[in-house]
C-alpha positions in Angstrom: 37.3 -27.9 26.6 35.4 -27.3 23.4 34.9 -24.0 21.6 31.1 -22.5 20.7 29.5 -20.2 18.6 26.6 -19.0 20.2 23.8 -16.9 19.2 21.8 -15.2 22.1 19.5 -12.1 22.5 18.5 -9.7 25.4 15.1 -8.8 27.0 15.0 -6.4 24.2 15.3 -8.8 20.7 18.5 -7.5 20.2 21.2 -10.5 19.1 24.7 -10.8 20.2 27.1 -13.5 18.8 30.5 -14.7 20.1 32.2 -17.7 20.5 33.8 -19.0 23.9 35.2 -22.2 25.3 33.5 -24.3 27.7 33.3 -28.2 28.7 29.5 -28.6 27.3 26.9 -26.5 26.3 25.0 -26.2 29.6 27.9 -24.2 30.7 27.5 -21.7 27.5 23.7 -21.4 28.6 24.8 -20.5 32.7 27.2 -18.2 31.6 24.4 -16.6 29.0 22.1 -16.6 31.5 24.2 -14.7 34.3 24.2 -11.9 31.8 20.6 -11.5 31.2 20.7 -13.3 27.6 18.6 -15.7 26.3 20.3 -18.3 24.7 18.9 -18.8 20.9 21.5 -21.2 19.3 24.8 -23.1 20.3 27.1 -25.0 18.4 30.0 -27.2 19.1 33.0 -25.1 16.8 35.3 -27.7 17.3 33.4 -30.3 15.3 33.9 -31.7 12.3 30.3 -31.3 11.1 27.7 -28.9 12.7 25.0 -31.1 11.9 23.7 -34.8 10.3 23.1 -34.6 6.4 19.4 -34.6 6.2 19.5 -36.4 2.9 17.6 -39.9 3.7 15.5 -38.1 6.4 11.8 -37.2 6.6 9.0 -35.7 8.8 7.3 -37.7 11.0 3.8 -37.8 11.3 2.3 -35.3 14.3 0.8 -38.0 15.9 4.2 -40.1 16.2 6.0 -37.0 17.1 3.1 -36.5 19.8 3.8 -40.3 21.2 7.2 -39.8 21.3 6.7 -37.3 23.4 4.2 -38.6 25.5 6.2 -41.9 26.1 9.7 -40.1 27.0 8.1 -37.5 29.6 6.6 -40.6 31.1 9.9 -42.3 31.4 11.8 -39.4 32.7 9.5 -38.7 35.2 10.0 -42.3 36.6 13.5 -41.4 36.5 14.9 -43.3 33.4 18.2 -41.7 32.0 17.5 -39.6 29.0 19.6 -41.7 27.2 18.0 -44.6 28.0 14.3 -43.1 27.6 15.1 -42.0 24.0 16.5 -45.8 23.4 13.7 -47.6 24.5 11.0 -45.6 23.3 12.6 -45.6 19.3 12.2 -49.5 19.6 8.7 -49.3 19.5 8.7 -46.5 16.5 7.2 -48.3 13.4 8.6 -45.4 10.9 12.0 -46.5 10.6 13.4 -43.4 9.6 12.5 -41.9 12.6 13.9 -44.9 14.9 17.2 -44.3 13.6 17.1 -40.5 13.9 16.2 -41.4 17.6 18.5 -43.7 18.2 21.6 -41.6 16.5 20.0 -38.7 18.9 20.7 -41.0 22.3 24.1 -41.8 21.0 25.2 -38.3 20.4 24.3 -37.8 24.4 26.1 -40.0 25.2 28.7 -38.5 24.1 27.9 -35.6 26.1 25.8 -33.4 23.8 22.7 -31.9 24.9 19.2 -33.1 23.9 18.2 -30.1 22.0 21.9 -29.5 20.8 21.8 -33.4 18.8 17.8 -32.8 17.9 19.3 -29.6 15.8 21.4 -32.0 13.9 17.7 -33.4 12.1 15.6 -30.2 11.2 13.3 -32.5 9.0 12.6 -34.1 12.2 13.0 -32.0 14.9 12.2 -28.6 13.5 13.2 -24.8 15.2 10.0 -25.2 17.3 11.3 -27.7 18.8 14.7 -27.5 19.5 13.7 -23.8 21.1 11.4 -26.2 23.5 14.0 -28.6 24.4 16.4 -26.0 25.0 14.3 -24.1 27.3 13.6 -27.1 29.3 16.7 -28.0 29.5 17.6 -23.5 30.4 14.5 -24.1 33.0 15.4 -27.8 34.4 11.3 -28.4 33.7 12.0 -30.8 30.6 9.0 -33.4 31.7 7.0 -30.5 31.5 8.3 -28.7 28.4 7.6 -32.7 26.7 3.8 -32.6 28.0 3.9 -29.6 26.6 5.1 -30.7 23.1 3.1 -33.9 23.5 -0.5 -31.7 23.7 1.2 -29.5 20.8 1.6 -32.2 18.2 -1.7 -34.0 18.8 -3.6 -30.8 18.6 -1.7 -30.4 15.7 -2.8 -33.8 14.3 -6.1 -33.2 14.7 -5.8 -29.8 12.8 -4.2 -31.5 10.1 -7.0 -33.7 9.7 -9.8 -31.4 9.8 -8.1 -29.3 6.7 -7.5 -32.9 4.8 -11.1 -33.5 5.8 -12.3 -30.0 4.2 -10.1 -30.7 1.0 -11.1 -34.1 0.4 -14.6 -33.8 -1.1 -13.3 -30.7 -3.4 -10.8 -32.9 -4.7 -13.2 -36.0 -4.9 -15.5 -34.3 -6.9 -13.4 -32.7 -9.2 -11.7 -36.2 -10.3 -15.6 -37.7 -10.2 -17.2 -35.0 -12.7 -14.0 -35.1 -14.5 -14.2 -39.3 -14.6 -18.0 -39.2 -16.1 -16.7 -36.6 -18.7 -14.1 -39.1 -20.1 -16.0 -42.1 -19.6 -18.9 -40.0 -21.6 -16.6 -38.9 -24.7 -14.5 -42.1 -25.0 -17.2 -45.0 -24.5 -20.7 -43.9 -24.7 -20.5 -41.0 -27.2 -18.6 -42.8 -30.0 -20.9 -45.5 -29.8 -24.2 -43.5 -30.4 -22.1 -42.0 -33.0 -21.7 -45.3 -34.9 -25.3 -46.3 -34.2 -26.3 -42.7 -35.9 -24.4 -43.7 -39.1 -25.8 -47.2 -39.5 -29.8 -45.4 -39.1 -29.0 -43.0 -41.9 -31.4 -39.4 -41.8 -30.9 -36.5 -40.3 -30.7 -35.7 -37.2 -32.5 -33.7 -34.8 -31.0 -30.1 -34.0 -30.1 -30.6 -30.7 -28.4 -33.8 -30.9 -26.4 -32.3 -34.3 -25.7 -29.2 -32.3 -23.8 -31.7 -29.3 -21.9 -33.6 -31.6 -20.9 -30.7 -33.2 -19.3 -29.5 -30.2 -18.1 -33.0 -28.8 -16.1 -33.1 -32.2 -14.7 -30.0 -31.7 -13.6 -31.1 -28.4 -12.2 -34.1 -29.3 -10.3 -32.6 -32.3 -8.6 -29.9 -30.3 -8.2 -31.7 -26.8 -4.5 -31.9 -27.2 -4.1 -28.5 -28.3 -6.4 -27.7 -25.2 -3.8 -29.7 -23.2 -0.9 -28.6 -24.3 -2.5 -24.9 -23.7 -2.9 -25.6 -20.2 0.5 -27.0 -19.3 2.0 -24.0 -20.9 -1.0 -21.6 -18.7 0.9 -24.0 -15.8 4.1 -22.9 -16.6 3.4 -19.5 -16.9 1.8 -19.2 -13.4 4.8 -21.2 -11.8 7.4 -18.9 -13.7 5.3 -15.7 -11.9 5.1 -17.2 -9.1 9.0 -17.1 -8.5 8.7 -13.6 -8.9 8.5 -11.4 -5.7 5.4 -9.5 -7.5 4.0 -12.3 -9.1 4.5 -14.7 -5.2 2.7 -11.6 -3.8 -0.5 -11.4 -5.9 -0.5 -15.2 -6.0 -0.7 -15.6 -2.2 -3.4 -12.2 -1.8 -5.2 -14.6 -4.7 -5.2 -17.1 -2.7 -6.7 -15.3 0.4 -9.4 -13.4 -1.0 -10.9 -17.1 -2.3 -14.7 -17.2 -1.1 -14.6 -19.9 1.9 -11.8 -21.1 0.9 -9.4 -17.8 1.1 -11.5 -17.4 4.9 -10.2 -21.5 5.6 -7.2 -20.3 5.1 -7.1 -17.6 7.2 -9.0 -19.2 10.0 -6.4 -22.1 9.8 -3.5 -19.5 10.0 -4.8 -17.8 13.1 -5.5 -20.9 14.9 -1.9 -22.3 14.2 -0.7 -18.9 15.1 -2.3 -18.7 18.4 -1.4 -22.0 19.7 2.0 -22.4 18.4 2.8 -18.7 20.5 0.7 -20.3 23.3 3.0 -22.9 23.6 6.0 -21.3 23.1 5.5 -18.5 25.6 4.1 -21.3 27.8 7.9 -23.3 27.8 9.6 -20.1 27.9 10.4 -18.9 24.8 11.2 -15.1 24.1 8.6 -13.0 22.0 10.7 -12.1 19.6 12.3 -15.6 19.5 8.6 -17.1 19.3 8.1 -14.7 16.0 10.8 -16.4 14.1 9.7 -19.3 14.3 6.0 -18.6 13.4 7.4 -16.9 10.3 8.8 -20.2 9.6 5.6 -22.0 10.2 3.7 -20.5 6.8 4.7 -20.1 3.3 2.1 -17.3 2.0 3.8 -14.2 1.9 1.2 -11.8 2.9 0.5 -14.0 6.2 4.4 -14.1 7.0 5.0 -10.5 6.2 2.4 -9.9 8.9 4.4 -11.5 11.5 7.5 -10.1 10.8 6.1 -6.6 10.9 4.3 -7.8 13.8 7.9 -8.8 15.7 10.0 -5.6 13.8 7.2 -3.2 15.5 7.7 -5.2 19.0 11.3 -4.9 19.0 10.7 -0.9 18.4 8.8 -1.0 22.0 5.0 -1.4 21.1 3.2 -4.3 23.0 2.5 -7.4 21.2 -1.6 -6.7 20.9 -0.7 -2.6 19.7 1.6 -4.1 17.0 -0.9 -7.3 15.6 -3.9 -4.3 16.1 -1.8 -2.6 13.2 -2.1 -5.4 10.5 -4.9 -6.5 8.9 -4.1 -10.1 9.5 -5.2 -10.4 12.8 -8.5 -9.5 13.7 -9.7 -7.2 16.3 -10.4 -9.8 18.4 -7.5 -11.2 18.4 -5.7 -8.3 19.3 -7.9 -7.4 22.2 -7.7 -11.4 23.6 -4.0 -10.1 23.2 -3.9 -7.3 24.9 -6.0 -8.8 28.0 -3.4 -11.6 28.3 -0.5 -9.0 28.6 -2.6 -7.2 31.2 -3.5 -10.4 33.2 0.0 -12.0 32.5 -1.5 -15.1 31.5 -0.8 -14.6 27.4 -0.7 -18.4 27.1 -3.7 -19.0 28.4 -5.5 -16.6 26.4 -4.0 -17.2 23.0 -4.5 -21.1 23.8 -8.4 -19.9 23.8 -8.1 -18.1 20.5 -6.5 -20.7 18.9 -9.9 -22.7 19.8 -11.9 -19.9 19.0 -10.8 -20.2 15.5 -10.5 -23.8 14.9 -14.3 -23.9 15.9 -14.8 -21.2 13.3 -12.8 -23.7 10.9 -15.2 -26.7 11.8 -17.9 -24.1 10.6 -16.6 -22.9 7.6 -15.3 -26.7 6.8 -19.2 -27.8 7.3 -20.6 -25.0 5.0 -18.3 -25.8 2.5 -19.6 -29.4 2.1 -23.3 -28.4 2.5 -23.0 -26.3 -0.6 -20.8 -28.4 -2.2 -23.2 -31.4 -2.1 -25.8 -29.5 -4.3 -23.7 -28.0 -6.3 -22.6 -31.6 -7.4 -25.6 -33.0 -7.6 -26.7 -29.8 -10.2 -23.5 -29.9 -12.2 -23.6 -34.2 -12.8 -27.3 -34.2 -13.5 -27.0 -31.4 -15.8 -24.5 -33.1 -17.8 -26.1 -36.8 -17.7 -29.3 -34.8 -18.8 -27.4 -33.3 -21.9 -26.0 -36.1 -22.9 -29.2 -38.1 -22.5 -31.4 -35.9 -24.3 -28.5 -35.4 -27.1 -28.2 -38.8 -27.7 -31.9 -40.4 -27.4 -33.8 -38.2 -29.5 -32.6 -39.3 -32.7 -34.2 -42.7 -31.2 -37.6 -40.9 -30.1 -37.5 -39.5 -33.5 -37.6 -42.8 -35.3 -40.2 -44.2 -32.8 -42.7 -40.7 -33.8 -42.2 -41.9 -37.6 -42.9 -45.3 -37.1 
């Protein structure tokens, strides 16, 4: 027999730790479960290392996580060992990273460790989401369901991941593009028509003195400018390791026009589905609030849900305590409070999670619309400064002649 530390909580929230010796794990959860308790996590005491170093590891892509998941319910539903599943589904994992994690993860049941007890050893991998799964269907005996369940989780999470890349992309694109013409401009074109003006001899028109005037003066302080903005940089990152400084920097970052509402929207979506299915494979409400606060790094957005789960645990229901936050939306709250009425939370949140990603597709497509124009202004204004700048001096010789 083994010894393990165990971590479980009651229909209430409220924890309880212990230790006590069993043959395997599956015992500790039976024994938790005859006393009302809801296991949260178990380790193995006894051994020499609680879990894998995770130096070497990284996260696989949602849609290989989805696969995985895809490919083993399959398997186990034909009745494949889970051993054997895991085995035979790693060999046909191109990231090689993850094949071995998979493969170390079939090894360590063989040695009689449960699935979600060797997925805990590789967070970067298997993260609290979904270790909570796996050990609920293993709790429930429904593990080909808990995997379809993970399976849907991780390709609607793939797609989410590509809308937001999709929304971010032509910002980014056209802040490298404007930013290429500028120093194609001052370090090819402009120091050429500057030569050609010294050969012609005269003077200049106004407007064209009044440009070069300022493109020297850029040129001659562009490394103090520089150096300026790596220290600004600097600054900002130094406040932002500050607990007031974090703060304003994440309420900055929400009250951005469309992108601040993105941001949001994208929040709420994530949150809804992620509870959805949660609740859906049996995970507690207060268990399913810990690992949403893990799932966001803003600090006004994660303060919400731990307010959200500390006013649960006091007895409010989950729609009375996310109607008290500004964070969520009416709406969200009432599609809440319907689900605990109806019993079919899950359901409902799976619909506002929808709901919102919609709302992101719209926000997403009026971001590009004005984004287009507002490229097309800012490039044509500066070719048309630059042309006008540097051809009149030319028109001006043509007038003469």
């Amino acid at each position: 027999m083994e010894s393990f530390a165990y971590i479980a909580q009651d229909i209430n929230g409220r924890r309880k730790s212990g230790r006590r010796r069993a043959v395997s794990e599956h015992e500790i959860v039976a024994w938790l479960n005859e006393r009302g308790l809801i296991p949260v996590t178990i380790e193995n005491a006894d051994a020499e290392s609680g879990k894998s170093p995770t130096l070497g590891q990284k996260r696989p892509k949602y849609a290989d996580m989805a696969s995985f998941c895809w490919q083993l319910a399959t398997m186990v539903e034909g009745g494949v060992l889970i051993t054997e599943a895991i085995s035979t589904v790693a060999e046909d994992v191109d990231d090689s990273s993850f094949r071995e994690t998979l493969m170390d993860i079939s090894e360590h049941i063989q040695k009689g460790e449960s699935f979600s007890r060797s997925a805990s050893r590789y967070p970067k991998v298997f993260d609290r989401l979904s270790c909570s799964m796996l050990l609920a269907g293993e709790t429930s005996g429904s593990m080909q369901t808990i995997l379809h369940r993970m399976a849907d989780f991780f390709s609607s999470r793939d797609q989410f991941v590509k809308k937001l890349q999709t929304a971010l992309a032509y910002p980014i694109f056209v802040v490298v593009f404007v930013f290429g013409i500028l120093v194609i401009m001052m370090t090819l074109i402009i120091p050429r028509f500057r030569s050609i003006f010294d050969q012609m001899g005269g003077e200049l028109p106004a407007f064209t003195r009044a440009f070069l005037s300022v493109y020297d003066h850029i040129a001659a302080n562009s490394g103090y400018a520089a150096v300026f903005m790596v220290f600004v940089m600097f600054m900002l990152y130094i406040y932002s390791k500050s607990s007031e400084g974090y703060a304003r920097i994440c309420r900055v970052t929400l009250d951005l026009p469309l992108f601040g509402r993105l941001i949001r929207q994208a929040f709420l979506s994530t949150f809804c589905k992620t509870m959805a299915t949660l609740l859906a494979a049996g995970v507690s409400i207060i268990e399913s609030f810990d690992i949403l606060s893990e799932m966001t790094n803003n600090y006004i957005l994660k303060d919400a849900v731990v307010s959200t789960k500390n006013r649960t645990i006091e007895g409010l229901s989950v729609s009375r305590a996310m109607a008290m936050n500004d964070v969520f939306p009416n709406m969200v709250a009432k599609m809440v409070q319907v689900g605990e009425k109806s019993g079919s939370l899950p359901k409902v949140l799976n619909r506002a999670s929808s709901y919102y990603e919609s709302k992101m597709d719209t926000t997403v497509a009026t971001l590009l619309s004005l984004l287009g124009p507002v490229v097309i202004v800012v490039v044509g204004a500066i070719v048309l400064v630059v042309v006008i700048a540097l051809y009149l001096p030319i028109f001006a010789m043509s007038d003469i002649h």
